[in-house]
C-alpha positions in Angstrom: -31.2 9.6 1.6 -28.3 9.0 -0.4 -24.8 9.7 1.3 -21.4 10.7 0.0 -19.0 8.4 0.1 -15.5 7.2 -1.2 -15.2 3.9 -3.0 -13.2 2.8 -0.2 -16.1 3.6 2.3 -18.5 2.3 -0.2 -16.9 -1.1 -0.5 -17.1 -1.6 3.2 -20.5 -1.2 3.2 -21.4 -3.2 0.3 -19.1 -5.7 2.3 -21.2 -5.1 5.4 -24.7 -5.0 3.2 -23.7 -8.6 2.3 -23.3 -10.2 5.4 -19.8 -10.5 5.9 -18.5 -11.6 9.3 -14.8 -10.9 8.9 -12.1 -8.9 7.4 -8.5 -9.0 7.3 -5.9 -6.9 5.6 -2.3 -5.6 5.4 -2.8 -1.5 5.4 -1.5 0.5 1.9 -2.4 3.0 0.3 -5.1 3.3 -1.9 -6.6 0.5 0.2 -6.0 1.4 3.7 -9.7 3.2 4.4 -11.5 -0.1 3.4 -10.7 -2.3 6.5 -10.6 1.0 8.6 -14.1 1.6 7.5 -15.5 -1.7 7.8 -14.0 -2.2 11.7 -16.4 0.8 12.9 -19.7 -1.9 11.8 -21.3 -3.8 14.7 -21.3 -7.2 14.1 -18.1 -7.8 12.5 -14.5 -8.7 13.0 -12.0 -6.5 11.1 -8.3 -7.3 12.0 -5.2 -5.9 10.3 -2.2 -9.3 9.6 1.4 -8.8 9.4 1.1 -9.3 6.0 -0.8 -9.7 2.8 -0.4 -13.7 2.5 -2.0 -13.6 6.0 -4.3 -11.6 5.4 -5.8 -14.0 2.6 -5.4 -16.9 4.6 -7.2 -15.8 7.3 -10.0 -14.5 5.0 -10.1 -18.3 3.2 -10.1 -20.0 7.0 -13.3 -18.0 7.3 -14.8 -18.7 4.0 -13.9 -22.8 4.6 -15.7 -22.4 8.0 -19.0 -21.1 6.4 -18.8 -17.2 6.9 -18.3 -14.7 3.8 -15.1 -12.8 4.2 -12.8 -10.4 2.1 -9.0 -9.5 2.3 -7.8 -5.9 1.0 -4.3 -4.3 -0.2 -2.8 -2.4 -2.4 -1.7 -3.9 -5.9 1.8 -4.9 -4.9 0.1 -7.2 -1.8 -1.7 -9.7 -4.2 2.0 -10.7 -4.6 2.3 -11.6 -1.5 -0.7 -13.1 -1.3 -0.4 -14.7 -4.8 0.2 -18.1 -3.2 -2.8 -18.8 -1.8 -4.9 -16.9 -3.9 -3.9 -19.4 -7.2 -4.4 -22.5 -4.8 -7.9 -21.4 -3.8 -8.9 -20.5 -7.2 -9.0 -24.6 -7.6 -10.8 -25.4 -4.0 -13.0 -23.0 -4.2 -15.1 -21.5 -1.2 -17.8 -22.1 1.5 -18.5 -18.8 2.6 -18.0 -16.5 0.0 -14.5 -14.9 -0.2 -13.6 -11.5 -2.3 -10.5 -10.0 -2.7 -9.4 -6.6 -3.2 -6.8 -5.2 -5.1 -6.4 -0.9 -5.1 -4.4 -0.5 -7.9 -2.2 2.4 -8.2 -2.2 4.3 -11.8 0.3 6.9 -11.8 2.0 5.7 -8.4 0.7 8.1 -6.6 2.4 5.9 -3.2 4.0 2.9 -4.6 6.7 1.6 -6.0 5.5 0.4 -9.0 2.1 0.5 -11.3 2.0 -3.2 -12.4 -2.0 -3.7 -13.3 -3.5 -6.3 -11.3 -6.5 -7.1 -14.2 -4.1 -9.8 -15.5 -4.5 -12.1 -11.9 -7.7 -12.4 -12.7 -6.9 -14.8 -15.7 -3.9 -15.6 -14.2 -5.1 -16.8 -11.2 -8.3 -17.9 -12.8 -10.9 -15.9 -10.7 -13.5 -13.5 -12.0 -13.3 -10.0 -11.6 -15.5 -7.3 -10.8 -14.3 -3.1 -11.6 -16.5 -0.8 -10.5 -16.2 3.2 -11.7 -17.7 5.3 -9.0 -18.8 5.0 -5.0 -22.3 3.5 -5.8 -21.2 1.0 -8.1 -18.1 -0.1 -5.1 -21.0 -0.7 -3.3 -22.8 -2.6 -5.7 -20.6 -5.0 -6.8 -19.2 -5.5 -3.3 -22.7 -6.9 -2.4 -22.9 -8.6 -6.1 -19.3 -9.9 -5.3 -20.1 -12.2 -2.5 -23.4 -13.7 -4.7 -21.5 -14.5 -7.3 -18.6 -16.1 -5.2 -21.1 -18.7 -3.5 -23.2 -19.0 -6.7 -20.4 -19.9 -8.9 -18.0 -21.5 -5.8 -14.9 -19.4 -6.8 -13.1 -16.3 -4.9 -13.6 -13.3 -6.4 -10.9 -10.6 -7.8 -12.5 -7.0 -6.8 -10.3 -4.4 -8.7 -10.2 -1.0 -7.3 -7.8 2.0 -8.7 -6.8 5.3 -6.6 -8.9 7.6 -7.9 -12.1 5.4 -7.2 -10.9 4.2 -3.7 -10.4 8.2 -2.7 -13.0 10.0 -4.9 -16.4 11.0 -3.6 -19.7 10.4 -5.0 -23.2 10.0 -3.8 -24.3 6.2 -2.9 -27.9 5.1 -2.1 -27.5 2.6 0.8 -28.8 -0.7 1.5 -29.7 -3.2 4.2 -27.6 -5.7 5.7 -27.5 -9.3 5.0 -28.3 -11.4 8.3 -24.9 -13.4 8.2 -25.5 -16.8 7.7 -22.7 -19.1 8.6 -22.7 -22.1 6.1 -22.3 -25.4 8.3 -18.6 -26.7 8.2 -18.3 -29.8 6.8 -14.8 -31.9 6.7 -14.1 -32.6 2.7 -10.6 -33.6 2.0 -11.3 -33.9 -2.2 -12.3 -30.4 -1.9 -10.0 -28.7 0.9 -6.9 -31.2 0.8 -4.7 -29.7 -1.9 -2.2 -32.4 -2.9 -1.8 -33.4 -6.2 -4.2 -36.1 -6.6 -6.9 -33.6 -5.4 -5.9 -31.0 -7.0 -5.8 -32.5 -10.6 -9.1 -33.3 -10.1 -9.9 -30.0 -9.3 -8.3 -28.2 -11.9 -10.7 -30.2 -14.5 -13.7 -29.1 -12.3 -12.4 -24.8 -12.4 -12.6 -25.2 -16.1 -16.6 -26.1 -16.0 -16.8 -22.9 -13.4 -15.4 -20.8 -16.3 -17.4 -21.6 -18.8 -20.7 -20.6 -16.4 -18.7 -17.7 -15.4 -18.2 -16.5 -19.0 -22.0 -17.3 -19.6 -22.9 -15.1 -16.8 -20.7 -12.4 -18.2 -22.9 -11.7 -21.2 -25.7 -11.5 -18.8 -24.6 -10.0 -15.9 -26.0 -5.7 -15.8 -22.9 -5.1 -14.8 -21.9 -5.2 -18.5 -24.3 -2.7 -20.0 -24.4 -0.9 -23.6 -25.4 2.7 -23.8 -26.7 3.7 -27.1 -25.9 6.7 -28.4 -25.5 6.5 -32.5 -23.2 3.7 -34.5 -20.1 6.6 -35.9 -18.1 5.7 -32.6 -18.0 2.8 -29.8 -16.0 3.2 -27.0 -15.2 -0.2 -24.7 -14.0 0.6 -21.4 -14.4 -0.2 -17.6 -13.4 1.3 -14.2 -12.2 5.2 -14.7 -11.6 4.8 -18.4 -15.5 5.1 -18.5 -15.8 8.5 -16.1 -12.9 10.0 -18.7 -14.4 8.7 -21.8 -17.9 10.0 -20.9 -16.5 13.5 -20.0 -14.7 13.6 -23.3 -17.4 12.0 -26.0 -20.4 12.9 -23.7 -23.5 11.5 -26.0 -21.5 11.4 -29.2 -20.3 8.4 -28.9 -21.8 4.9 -27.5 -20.0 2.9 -24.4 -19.8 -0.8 -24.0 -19.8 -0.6 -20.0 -17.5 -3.3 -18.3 -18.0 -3.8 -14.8 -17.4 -7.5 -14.9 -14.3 -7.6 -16.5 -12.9 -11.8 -16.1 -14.3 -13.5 -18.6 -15.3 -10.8 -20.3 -18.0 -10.8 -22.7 -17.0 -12.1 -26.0 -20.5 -12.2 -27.7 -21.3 -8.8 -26.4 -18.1 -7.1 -27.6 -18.6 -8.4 -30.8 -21.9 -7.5 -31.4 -21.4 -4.2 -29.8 -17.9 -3.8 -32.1 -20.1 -4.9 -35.2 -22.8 -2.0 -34.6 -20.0 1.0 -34.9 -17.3 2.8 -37.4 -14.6 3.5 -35.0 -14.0 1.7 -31.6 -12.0 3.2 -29.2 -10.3 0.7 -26.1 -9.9 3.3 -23.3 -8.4 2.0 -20.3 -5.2 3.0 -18.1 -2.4 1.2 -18.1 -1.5 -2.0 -19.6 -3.8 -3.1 -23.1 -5.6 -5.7 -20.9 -9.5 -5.5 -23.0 -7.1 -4.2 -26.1 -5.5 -7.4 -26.6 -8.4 -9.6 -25.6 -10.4 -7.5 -28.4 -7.7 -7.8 -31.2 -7.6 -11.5 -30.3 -10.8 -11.6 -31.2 -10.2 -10.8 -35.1 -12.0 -7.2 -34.1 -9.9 -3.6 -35.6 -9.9 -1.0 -32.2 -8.1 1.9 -31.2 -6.4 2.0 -28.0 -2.8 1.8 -27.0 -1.5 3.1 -30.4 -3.1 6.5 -29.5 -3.1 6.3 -25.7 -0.6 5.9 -23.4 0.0 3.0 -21.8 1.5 4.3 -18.3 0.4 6.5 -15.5 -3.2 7.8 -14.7 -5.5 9.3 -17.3 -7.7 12.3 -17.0 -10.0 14.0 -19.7 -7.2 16.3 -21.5 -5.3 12.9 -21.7 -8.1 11.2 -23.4 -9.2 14.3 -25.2 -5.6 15.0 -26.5 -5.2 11.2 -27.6 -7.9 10.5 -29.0 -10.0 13.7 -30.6 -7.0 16.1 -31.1 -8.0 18.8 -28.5 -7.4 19.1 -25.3 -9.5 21.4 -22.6 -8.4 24.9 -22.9 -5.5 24.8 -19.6 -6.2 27.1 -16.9 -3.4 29.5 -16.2 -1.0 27.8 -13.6 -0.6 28.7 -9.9 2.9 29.1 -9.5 3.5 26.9 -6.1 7.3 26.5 -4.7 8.0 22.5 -5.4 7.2 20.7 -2.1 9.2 17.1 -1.7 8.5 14.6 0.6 10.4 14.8 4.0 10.3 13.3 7.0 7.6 15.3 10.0 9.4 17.7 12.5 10.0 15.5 15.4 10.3 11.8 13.0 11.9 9.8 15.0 13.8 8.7 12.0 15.5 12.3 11.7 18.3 11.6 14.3 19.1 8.6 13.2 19.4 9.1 9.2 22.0 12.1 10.4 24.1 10.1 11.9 23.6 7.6 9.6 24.4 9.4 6.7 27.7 10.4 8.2 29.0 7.2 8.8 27.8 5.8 5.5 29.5 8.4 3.7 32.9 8.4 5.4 33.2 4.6 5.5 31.8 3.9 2.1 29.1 1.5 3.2 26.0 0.8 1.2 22.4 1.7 2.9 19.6 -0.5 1.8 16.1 0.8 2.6 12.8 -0.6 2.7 9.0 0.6 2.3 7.7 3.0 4.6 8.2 6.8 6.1 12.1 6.1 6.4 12.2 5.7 2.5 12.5 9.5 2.6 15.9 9.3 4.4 17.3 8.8 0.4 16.5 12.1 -0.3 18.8 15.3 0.5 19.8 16.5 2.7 20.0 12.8 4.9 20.9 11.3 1.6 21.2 8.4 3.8 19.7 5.8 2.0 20.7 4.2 -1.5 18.4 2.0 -2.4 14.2 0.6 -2.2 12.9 -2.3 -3.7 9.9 -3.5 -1.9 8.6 -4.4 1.1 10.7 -6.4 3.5 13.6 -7.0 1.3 16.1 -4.8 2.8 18.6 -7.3 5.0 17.7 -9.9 1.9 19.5 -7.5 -0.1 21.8 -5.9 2.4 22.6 -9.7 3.0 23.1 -10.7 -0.9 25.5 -7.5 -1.4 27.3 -7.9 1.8 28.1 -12.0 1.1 29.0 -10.9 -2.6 31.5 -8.0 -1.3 33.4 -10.0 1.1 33.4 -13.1 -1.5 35.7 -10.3 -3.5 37.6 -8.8 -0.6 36.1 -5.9 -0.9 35.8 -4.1 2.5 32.7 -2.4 2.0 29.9 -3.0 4.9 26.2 -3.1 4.1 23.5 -1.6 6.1 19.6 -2.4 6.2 17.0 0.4 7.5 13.5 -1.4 7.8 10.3 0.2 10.4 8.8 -2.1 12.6 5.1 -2.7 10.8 7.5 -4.0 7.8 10.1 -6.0 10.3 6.5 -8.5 11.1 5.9 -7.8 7.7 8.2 -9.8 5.9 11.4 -8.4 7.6 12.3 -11.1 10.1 12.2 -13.9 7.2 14.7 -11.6 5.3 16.8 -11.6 9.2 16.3 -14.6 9.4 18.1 -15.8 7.0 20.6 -13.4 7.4 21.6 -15.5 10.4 21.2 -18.4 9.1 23.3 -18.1 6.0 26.3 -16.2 8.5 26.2 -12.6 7.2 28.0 -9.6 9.1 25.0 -7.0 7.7 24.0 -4.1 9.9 20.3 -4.1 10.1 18.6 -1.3 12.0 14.2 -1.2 13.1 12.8 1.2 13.2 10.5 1.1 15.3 8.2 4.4 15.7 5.5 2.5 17.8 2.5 2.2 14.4 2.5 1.9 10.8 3.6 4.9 10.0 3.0 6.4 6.0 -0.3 4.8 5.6 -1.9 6.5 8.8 -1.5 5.4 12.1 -2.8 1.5 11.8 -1.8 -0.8 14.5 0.7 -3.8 14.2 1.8 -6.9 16.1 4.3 -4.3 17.8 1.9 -1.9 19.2 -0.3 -3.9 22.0 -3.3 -2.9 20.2 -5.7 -4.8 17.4 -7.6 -2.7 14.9 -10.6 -2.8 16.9 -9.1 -1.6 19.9 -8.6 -4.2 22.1 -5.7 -4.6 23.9 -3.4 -7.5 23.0 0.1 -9.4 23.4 3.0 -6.3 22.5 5.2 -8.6 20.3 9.2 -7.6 21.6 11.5 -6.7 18.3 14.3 -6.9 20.1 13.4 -10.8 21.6 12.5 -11.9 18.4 15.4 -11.3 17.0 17.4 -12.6 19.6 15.3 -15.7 19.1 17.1 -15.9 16.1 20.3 -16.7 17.0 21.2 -12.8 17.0 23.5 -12.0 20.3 24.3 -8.3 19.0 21.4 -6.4 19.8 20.8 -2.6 21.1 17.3 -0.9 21.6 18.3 2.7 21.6 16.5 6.3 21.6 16.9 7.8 17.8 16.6 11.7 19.4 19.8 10.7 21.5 22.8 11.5 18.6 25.3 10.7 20.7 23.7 7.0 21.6 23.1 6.9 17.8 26.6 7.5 17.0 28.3 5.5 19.3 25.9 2.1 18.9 26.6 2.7 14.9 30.0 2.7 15.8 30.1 -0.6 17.6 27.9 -2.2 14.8 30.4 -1.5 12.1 33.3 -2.7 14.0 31.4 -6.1 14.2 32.3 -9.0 12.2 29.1 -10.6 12.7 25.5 -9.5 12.3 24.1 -7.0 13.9 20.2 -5.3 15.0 20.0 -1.5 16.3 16.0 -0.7 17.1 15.8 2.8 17.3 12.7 3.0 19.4 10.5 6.2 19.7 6.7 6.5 18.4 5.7 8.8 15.5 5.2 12.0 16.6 1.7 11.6 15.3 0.6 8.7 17.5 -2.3 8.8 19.8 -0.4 7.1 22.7 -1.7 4.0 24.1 -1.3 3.5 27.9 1.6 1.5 27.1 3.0 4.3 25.2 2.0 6.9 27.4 4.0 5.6 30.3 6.9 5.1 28.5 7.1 8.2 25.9 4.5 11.1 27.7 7.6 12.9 28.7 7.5 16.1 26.1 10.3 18.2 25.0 10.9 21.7 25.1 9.9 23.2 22.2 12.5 25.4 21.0 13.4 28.9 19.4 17.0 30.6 18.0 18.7 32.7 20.3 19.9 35.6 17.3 22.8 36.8 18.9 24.3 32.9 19.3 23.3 31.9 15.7 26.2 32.1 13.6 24.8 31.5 10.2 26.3 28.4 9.8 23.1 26.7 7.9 24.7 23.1 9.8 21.1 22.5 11.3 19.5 22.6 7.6 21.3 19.6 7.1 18.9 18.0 9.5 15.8 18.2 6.8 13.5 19.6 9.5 10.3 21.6 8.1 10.1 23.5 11.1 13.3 24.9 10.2 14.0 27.8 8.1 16.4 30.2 7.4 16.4 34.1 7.3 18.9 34.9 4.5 18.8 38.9 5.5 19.4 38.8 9.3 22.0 35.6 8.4 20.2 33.2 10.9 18.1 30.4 11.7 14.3 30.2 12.7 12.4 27.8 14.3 8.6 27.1 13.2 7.2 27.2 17.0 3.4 26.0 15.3 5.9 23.0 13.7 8.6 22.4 16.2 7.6 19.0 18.5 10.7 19.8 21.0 13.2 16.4 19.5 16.0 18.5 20.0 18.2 17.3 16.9 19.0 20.4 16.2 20.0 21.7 19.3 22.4 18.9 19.1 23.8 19.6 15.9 24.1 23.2 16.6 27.8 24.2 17.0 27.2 27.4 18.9 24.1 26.2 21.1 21.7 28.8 19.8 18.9 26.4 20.0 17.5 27.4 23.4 13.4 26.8 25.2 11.1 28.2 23.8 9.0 29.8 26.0 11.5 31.2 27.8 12.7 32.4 25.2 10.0 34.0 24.0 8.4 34.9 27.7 
């Protein structure tokens, strides 16, 4: 009986189907489900690493001792984990070893839409695309075959839309896992130069079986529908492209898209009048067509950014689009932080500080990204993950170098502090900067959905494990100005950002307090169970003053005939910032309030 299931929850399965033993990955979205999915099989171990690089590298110590393994992340990870991805390319594997890239067309939750196709040459690994749930599943079992078969890792490129959509998927058996015997071989494992020259001759033979198997392989399929128009195209390009041309038009089907088919494209490209290229983003099969000497259409008519649907395609490429349906006028809704973030507090008093003593704020990937917006507007700049005291550092060594007296402050969480945050502190000690960094630390990885880190006691499988200290690693350092405080206290907020900025030496705050959507461990529990009063507006103390809408909290509104304020009691968590910010205490308990 087939079952329903997203690509991400598909891949795990094919994974699982395969025989794979273990799993490792840094959570982002679109990729996060695939590692969450896989941990809940028997039989397996599924851990989440601080980080992408990790993540890989555990995944190849698995494959070098004989088990088939797989990392996972989102498209801006593989840069991360570039570095040992391109080495591994030339050793090649024991166990087989896949990785996954979830791409992110349209950046629906990422900070920018590079397409990860071109690693695959790059990096010189094939790569497999599937276009729907059962073909995830597929290929994910295909995946690890070919990795053994052809002794290379294996580039598995996912995209949002196939990682979250749904579609039926007939399921499979598993794989007894085998565990290839481990066998010491320094020609093969060893890469220093010597080695790796000779290895680099040897990839090039794999390549030229690899492009042999892609004319082959039926996950490069023709379907014939009439020679007036040929359409190439892989992943979601074909689920578009078949909703648009339907049986007018014939599809050469790429699935297995590094090396890609060269005879096949060209005997498919012969057959038809007009061929169409549709695929999102970058021209990756456009150029690799036109460098073949064959005439297509694709880039010139469709747009080379952001996600594609059927109107796009339809638009682009037959002049019509589908008839729009009449709008649903919806109020714009931008991101902001829950009621009860633990961020909230902090990015108030933040932004106040900032703004009156002209500092620069930069911020880092994750929930507290959102502090940028208004009204916190307490954040002035993102660039990726982990690089906030890097920069923070860079700007504040360059504004002193010119006398200039501005101060420079770092917001990172804790998931990204042991993701690549404490090399960035690191060297902000070691290179003598006076930057302000501030953790913090809300207990879990936050924005992706409640995974587990090095911070929280807890490994993705539940188990309970070492609690890594922020505040001791840091002080391991070489930092000796260090503060843990509670990000719901304003005053403590205020008064610890105080100190830090009269400072002429660097600095960490942690603002500890979990997400207010944390199942509590015990850990947690003991320390954080207390709950706060939810609260209400007391009408005849509210004095219209709107100063607790400069707080950002959804759960408060205001009431423009009566003049006052109103508290969401469903919404309201009981943090108390704006009770705190309230001039005329008119933020009073709830339920005695209302009793």
């Amino acid at each position: 009986m087939p079952e329903l299931l997203t690509g991400n929850e598909a891949l795990a399965r094919g994974a699982y189907e395969a025989g794979v033993s273990y799993a490792s990955a840094y959570p982002g979205t679109p990729s996060t489900e695939i590692l969450e999915t896989f941990a809940t099989y028997k039989d397996v171990i599924a851990e989440w690493a601080p980080n992408e690089k990790v993540a890989l590298e555990c995944a190849i110590g698995a494959s070098i001792s004989g088990a088939r393994a797989f990392a996972a992340m989102k498209m801006v990870g593989v840069n991360v984990a570039a570095d040992p991805l391109f080495s591994f390319s030339y050793s090649g594997v024991n166990g087989g070893l896949v990785l996954v890239t979830a791409d992110d067309p349209g950046q629906h939750s990422s900070q920018n839409e590079q397409d990860n196709r071109y690693y695959a040459p790059f990096a010189k690994v094939p790569m497999l695309e599937p276009s729907d749930s059962q073909e995830a599943k597929d290929m994910a079992v295909a995946a690890f075959e070919i990795s053994e078969t052809f002794d290379v890792p294996v580039l598995f490129r996912m995209t949002t839309r196939v990682c979250h959509s749904k579609s039926l998927v007939t399921l499979g058996t598993r794989r007894t896992p085998v565990r290839k015997p481990y066998v010491r071989n320094v020609a093969k494992y060893e890469l220093v130069p010597g080695n790796a020259r000779q290895l680099r001759a040897k990839l090039g033979a794999k390549l030229k079986r690899l492009a042999e198997y892609s004319e082959t392989t039926p996950f490069n399929f023709i379907e014939w529908n009439g020679t007036e128009t040929g359409i190439i195209t892989s992943g979601m390009g074909y689920q578009h492209a078949r909703e648009v041309f339907g049986n007018e038009a014939s599809y050469l089907k790429l699935g297995f898209t590094w090396p890609l088919p060269v005879e096949k494209i060209r005997q498919f490209a012969a057959r038809v009048r007009t061929l169409y290229v549709i695929e999102e983003l970058e021209p990756y099969l456009e150029d690799e067509i036109r460098r073949l000497g064959i005439s297509c259409i694709g880039k010139d008519k469709l747009p080379g950014i952001f996600e594609f649907d059927p109107a796009i395609v339809g638009a682009a490429l037959r002049g019509k689009a589908e008839t729009p349906q009449e709008p649903v006028p919806v109020l714009p809704r931008p991101p902001l932080l829950c009621a009860g973030c633990p961020h909230r507090g902090f990015f108030v008093e933040l932004g106040k500080i900032a703004r009156k003593r002209h500092a620069m704020i930069a911020g880092d990937i994750g929930c507290y990204a959102l502090g940028a917006g208004p009204p916190l507007d307490a954040q002035d700049l993102c660039i990726c993950m982990g690089s906030a005291p890097s920069i923070a550092h860079g700007a504040q060594k360059v504004f002193g170098k010119f006398g200039e007296a501005t101060r420079v402050v770092a917001t990172l969480g804790d998931s990204t502090f042991f993701h690549t945050g404490m090399n960035s502190i690191l060297n902000l000690v070691y290179n003598k900067s006076n930057a302000i960094v501030c953790v913090l630390d809300n207990r879990i990885t936050g924005m992706t959905g409640q995974q587990e880190h090095p911070g929280t006691g807890q490994t993705l499988q539940g188990d309970a494990t070492a609690e890594i200290d922020i505040a001791a690693v840091v002080r391991a350092f070489g930092l000796t100005h260090v503060r843990t405080i509670n990000p719901n206290d304003l005053f403590e907020v205020r008064e610890t950002l105080k100190w830090a900025f009269e400072l002429d030496e660097p600095s960490v705050i942690i603002t500890r307090w979990p997400c207010r959507l944390k199942k509590l461990n015990a850990g947690d529990q003991a320390r954080y169970a207390h709950r706060y009063r939810r609260l209400a507006v007391r009408n005849d103390l509210c004095n219209g003053c709107r100063e607790c809408l400069k707080i950002g909290c959804p759960a408060i509104s205001f009431d423009n005939i009566k003049d006052k304020a109103r508290v969401d009691a469903e919404t309201c968590v009981g943090c108390e910032v704006c009770a705190q910010v309230c001039g005329s205490d008119a933020f009073v308990d709830g339920e005695l309030e209302h009793a």
